[in-house]
DRENMAR-266142 format. One line per 10 residues: for each residue z, x, y of N, C-alpha, C. Coordinates in nm, 4 decimals. Each point is the difference from the previous one (the first is absolute). Layout:
BEGIN
Z/X/Y/Z/X/Y/Z/X/Y  ... .
//
This chain:
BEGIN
1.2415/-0.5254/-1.6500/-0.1430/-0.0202/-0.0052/-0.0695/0.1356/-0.0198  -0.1214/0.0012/-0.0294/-0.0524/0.1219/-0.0454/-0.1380/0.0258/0.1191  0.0021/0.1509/0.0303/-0.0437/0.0551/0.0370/-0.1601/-0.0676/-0.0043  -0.0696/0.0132/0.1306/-0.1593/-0.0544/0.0094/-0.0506/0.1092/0.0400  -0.1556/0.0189/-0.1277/-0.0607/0.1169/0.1039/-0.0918/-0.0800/0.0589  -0.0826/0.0565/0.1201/-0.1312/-0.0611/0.0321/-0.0712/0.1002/0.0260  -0.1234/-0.0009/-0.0598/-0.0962/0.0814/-0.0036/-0.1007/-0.0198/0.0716  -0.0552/0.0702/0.1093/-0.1530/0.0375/0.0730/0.0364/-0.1185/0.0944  0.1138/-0.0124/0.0799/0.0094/-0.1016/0.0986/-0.0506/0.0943/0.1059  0.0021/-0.0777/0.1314/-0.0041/0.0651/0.1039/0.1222/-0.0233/0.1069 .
0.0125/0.0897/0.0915/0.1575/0.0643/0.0456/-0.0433/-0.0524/0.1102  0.0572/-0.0573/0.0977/0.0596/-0.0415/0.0664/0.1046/0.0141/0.1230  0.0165/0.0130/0.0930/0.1353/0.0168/0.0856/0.1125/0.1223/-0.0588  -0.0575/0.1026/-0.0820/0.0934/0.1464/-0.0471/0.1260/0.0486/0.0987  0.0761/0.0070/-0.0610/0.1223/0.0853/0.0454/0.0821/0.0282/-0.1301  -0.0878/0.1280/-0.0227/0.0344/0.0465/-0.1149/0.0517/0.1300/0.0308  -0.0587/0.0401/0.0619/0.1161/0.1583/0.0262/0.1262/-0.0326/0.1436  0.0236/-0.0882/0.0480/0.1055/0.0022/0.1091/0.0105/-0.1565/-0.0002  0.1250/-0.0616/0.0301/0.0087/-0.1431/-0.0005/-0.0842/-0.0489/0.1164  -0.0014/-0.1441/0.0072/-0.0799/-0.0595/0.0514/0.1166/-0.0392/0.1210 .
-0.0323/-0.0186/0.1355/0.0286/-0.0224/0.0954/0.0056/-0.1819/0.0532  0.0577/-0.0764/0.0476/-0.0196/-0.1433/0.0342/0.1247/-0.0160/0.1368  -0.0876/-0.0194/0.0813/0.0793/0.0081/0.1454/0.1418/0.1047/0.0756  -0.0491/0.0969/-0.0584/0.0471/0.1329/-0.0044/0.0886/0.0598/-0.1297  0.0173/-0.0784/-0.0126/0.0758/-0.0046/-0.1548/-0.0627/0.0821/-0.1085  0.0580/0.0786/-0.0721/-0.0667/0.0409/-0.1262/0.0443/-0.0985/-0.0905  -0.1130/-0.0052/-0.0916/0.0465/-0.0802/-0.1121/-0.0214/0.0249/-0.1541  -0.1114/0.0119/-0.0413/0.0026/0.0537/-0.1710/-0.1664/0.0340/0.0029  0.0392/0.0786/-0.1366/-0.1353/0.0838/-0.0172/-0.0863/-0.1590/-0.0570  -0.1677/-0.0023/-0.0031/-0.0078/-0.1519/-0.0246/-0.1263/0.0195/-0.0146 .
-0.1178/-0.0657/-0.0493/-0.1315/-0.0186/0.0101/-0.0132/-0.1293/-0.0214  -0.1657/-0.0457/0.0200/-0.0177/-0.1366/-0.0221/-0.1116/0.0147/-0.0975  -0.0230/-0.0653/-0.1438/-0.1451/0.0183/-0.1098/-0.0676/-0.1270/0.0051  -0.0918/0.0380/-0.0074/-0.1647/-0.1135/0.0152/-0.0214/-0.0092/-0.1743  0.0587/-0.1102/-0.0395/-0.0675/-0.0199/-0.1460/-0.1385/-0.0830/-0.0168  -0.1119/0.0281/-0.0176/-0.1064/-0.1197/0.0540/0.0342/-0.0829/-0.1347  -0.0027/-0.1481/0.0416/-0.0373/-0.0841/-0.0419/-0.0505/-0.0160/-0.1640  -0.1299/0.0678/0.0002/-0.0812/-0.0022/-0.0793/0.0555/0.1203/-0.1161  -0.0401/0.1360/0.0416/0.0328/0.0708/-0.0921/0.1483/0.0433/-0.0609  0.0795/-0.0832/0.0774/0.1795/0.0206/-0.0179/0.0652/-0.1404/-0.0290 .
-0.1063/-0.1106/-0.0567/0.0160/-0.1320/-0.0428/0.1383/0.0226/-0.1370  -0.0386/0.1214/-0.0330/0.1332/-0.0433/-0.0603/0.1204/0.0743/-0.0302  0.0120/0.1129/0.0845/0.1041/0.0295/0.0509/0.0584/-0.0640/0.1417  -0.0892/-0.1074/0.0113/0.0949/-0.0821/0.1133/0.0443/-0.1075/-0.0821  -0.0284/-0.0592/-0.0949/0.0336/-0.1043/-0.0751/0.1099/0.0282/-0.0807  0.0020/0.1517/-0.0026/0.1669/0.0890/-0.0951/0.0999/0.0341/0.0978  0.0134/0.0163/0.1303/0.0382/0.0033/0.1546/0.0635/-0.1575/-0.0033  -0.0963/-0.0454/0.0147/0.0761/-0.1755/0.0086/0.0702/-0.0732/-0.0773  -0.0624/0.0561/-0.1453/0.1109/-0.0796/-0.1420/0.1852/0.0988/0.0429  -0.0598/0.1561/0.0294/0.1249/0.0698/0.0215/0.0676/-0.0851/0.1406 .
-0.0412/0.0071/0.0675/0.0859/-0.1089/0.1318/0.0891/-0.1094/-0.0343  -0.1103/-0.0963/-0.0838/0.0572/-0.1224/-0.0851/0.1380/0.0222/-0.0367  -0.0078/0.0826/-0.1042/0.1111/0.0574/-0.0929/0.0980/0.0586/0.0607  -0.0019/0.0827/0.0949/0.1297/0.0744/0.0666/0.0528/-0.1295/0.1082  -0.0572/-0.0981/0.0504/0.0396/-0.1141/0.0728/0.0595/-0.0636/-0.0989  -0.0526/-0.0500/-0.1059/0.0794/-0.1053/-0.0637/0.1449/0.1072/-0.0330  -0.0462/0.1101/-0.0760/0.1294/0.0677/-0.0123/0.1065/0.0475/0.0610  -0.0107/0.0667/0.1246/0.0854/0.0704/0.1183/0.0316/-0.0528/0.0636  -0.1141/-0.1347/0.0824/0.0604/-0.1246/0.0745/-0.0042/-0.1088/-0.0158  0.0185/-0.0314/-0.1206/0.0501/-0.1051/-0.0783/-0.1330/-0.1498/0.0315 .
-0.1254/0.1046/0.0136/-0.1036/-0.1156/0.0136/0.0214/-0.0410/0.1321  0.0187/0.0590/0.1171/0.0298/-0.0986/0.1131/-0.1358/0.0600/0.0486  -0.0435/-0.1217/0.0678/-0.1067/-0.0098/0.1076/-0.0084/0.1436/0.0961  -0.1524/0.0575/-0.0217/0.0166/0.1524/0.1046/-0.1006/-0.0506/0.0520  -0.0549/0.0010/0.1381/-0.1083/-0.0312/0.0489/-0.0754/0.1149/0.0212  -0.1402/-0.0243/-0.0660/-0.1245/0.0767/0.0156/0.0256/0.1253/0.1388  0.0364/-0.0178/0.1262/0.0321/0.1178/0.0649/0.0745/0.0496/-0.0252  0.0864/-0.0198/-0.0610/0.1592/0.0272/-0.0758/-0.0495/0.1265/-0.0860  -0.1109/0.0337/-0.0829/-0.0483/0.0311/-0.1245/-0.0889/0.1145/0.0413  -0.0114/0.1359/-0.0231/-0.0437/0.1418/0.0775/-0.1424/-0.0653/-0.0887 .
-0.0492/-0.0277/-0.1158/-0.1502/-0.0643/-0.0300/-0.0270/-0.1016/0.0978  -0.1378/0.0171/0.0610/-0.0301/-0.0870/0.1082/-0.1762/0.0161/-0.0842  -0.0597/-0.1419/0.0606/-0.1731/0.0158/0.0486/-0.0458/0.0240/0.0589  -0.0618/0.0950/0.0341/-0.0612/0.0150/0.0932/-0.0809/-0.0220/0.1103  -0.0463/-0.1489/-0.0891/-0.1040/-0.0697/0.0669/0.0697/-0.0674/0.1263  0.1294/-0.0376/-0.0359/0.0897/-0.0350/0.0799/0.0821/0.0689/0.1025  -0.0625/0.1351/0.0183/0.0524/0.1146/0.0665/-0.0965/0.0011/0.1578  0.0376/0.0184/0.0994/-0.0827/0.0291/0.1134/-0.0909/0.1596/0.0064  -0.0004/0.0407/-0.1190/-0.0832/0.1551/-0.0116/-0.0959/-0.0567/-0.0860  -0.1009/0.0337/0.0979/-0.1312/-0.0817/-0.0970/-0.0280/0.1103/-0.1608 .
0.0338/0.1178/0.0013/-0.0200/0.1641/-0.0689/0.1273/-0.0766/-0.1095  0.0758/-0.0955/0.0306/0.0937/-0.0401/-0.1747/-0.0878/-0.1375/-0.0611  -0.1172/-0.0190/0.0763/-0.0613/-0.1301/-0.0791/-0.0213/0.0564/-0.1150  0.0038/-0.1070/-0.1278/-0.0699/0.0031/-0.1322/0.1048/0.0729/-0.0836  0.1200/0.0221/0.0665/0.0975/0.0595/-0.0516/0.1262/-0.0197/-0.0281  0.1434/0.0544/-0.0771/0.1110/-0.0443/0.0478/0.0693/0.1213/0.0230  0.1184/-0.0421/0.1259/0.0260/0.1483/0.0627/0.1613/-0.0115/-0.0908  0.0329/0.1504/-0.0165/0.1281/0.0297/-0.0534/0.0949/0.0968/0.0797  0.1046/-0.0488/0.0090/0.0588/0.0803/0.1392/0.1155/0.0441/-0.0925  0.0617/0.1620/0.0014/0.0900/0.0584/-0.0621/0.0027/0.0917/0.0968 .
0.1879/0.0068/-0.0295/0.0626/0.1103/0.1062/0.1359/0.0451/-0.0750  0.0458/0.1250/0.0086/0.1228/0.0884/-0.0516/0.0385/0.0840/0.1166  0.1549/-0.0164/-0.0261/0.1123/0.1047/0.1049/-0.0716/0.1490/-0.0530  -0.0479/-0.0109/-0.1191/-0.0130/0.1208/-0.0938/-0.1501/0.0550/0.0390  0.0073/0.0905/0.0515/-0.1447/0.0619/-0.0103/-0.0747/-0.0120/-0.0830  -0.1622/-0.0891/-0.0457/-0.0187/-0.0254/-0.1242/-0.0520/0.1805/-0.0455  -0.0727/-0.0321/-0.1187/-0.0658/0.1021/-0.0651/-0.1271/0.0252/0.0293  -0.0888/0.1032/0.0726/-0.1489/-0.0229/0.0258/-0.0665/0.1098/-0.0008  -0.0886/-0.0258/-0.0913/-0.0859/0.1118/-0.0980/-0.1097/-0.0443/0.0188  -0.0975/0.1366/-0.0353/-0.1502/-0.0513/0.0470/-0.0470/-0.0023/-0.1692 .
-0.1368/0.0097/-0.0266/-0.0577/-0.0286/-0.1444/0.0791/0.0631/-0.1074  -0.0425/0.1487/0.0513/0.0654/0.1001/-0.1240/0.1617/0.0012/-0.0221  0.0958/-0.1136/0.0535/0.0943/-0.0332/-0.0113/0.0902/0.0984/0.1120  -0.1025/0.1328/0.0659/0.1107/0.0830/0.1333/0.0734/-0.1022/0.1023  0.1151/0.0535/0.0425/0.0556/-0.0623/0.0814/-0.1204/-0.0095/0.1141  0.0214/-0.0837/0.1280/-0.1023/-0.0535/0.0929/0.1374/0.0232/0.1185  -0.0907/0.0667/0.1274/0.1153/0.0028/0.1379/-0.0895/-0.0826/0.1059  0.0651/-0.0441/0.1020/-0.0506/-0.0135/0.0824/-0.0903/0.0553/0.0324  0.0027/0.1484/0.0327/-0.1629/0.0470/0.0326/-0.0941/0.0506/-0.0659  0.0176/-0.0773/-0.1068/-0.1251/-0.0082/-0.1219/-0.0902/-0.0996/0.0544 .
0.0754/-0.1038/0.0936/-0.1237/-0.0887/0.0557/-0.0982/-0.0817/-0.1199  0.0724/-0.0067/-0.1141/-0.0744/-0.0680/-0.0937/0.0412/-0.1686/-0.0159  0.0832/-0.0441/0.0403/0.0581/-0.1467/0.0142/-0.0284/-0.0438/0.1200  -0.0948/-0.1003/0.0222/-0.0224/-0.0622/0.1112/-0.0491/-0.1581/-0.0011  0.0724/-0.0763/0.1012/-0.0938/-0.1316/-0.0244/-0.1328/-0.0317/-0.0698  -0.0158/-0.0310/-0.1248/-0.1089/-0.0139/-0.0171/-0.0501/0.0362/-0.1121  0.0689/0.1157/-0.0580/-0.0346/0.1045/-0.0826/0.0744/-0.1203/-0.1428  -0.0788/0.0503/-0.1697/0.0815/-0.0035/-0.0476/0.1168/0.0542/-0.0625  0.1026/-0.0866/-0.0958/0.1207/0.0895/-0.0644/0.0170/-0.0841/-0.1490  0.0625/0.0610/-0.0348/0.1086/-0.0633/-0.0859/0.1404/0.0334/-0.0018 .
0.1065/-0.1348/0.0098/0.0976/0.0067/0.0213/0.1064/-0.0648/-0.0874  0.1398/0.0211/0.0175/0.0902/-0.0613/-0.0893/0.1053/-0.0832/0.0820  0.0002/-0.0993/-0.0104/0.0679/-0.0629/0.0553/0.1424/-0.1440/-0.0837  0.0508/0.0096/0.0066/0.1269/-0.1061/-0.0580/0.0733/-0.0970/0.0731  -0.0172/-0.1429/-0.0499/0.0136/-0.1317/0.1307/0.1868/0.0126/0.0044  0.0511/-0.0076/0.0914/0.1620/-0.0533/-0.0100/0.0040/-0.1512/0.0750  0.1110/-0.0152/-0.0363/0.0039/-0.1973/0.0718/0.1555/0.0342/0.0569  0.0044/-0.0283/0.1335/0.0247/0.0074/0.1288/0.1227/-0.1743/0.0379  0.0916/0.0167/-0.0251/0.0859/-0.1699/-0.0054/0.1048/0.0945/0.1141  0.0011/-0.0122/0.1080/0.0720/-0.0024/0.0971/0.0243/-0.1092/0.1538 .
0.0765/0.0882/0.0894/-0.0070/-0.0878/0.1045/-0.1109/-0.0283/0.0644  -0.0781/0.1220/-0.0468/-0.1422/-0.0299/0.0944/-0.0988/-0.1029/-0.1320  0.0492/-0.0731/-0.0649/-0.0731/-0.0417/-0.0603/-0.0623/0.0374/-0.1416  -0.0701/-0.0998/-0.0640/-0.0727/0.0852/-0.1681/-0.1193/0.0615/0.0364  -0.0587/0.1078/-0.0645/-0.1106/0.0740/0.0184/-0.0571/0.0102/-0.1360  -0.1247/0.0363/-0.0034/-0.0179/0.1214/-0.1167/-0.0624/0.1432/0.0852  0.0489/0.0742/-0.0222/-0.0580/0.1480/0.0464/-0.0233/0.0861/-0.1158  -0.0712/0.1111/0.0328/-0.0402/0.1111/-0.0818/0.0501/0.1419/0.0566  0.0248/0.0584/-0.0682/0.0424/0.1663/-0.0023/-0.0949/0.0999/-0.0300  -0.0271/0.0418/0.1109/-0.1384/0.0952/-0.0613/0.0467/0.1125/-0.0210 .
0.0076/0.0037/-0.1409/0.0379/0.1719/-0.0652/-0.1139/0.1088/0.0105  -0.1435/-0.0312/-0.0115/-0.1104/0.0953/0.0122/-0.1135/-0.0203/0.0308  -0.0972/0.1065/0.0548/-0.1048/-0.0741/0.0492/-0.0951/0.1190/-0.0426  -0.1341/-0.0005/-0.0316/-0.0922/0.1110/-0.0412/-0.1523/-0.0023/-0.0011  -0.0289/0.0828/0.0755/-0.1245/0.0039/0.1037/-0.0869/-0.0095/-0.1312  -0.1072/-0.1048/0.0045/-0.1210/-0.0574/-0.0651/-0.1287/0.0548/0.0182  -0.0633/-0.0377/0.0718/-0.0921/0.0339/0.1072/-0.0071/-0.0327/0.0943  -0.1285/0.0650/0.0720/0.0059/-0.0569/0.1339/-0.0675/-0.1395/0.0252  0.0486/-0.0708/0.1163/-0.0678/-0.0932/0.0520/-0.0367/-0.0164/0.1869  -0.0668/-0.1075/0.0483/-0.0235/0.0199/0.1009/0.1494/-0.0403/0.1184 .
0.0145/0.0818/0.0463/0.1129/-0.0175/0.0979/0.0031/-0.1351/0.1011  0.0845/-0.1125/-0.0043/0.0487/-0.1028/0.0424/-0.0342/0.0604/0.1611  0.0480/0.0689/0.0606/0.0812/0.0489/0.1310/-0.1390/0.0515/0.0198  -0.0907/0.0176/0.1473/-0.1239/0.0503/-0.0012/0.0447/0.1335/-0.0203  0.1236/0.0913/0.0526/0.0020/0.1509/-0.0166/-0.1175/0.0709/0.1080  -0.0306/-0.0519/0.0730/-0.0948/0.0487/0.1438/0.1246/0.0881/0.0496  -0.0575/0.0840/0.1434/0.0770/0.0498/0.0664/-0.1060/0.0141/0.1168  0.1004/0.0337/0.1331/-0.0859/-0.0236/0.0683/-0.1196/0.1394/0.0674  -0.0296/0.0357/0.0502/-0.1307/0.0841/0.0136/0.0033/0.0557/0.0988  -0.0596/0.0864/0.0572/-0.0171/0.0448/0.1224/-0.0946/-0.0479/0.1405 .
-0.0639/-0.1418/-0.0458/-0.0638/-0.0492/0.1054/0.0873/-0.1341/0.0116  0.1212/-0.0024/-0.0689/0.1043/-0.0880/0.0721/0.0375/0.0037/0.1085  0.0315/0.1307/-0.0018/0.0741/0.0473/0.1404/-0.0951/0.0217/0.1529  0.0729/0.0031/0.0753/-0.0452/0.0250/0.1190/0.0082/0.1456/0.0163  -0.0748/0.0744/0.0513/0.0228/0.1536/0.0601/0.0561/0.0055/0.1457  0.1040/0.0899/-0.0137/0.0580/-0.0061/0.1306/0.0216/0.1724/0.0416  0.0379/0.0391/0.1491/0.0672/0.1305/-0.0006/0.1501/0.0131/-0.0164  0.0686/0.1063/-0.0110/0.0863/0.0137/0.0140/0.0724/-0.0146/0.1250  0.0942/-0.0360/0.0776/0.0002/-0.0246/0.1298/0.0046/-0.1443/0.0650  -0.1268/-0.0834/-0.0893/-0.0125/-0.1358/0.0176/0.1124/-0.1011/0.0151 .
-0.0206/-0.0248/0.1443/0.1343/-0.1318/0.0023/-0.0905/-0.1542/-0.0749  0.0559/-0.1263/-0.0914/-0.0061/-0.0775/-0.0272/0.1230/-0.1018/0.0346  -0.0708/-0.1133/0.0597/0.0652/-0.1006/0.0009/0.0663/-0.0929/-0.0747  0.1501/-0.0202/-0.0531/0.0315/-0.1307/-0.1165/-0.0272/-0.1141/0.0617 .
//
């Protein structure tokens, strides 16, 4: 199957510079893309004919169920921030590729990839026929900082009239 770009999505759940973690476990480098609806009507409609095609082909047309399938709706998602949208979930053993506009490499503390923000990325579906069942998944080979957007996560911290003032010395009770 051939390579999908998606352009001016928005990013999602990033673990792009260090794998992603799941009950202590490391697991793969991964993001999640917000295609809206509207303006990605038809690169989701080239996403889905590609699904079609690698199912009938790789798994011989057998039945994958909709959770089965890393394309989801959003509307159907419990994050109200994926309404009007469809979410795309891609992950690689492989560190993807992640560059900001002018095509420079991007590090972690460039702080330019964050929930919310956009990218454009490259991603390629594989179909998944094992014990754990049929899938379709994606491989995210690259990802590349767009612009900005408003951050998902509030990003607050907390302040100095959080705290209580105390002396040094002070016994407290647990």
């Amino acid at each position: 199957m051939a390579k999908i770009k998606l352009q001016n999505v928005r990013l999602s759940f990033p673990s792009l510079f260090r794998k992603a973690t799941f009950e202590g476990a490391e697991t793969k480098y991964e993001a999640t893309f917000m295609l809206d609806k509207e303006q990605h009507a038809d690169v989701i409609a080239e996403i889905k004919k590609q699904i079609a095609a690698g199912i009938k082909e790789n798994l011989k047309g057998a039945k994958v169920s909709s959770d089965k399938i890393a394309l989801k709706d959003g509307d159907e998602s419990v994050r109200d921030e994926y309404d009007g949208h469809f979410t795309l979930k891609a992950a690689n053993n492989k560190r993807p590729k992640v560059i900001d506009r002018d095509k420079s490499p991007l590090t972690e503390d460039d702080e330019r990839l964050y929930s919310g923000c956009y990218v454009n990325a490259v991603v390629d579906p594989w179909y998944q026929s094992n014990a754990y069942g049929k899938r379709v998944n994606f491989n995210l080979l690259g990802v590349q900082f767009f612009k900005d957007g408003e951050p998902f996560e509030s990003g607050s911290t907390a302040d100095e009239d959080d705290f209580d003032e105390f002396e040094v010395g002070d016994d407290f009770e647990i």
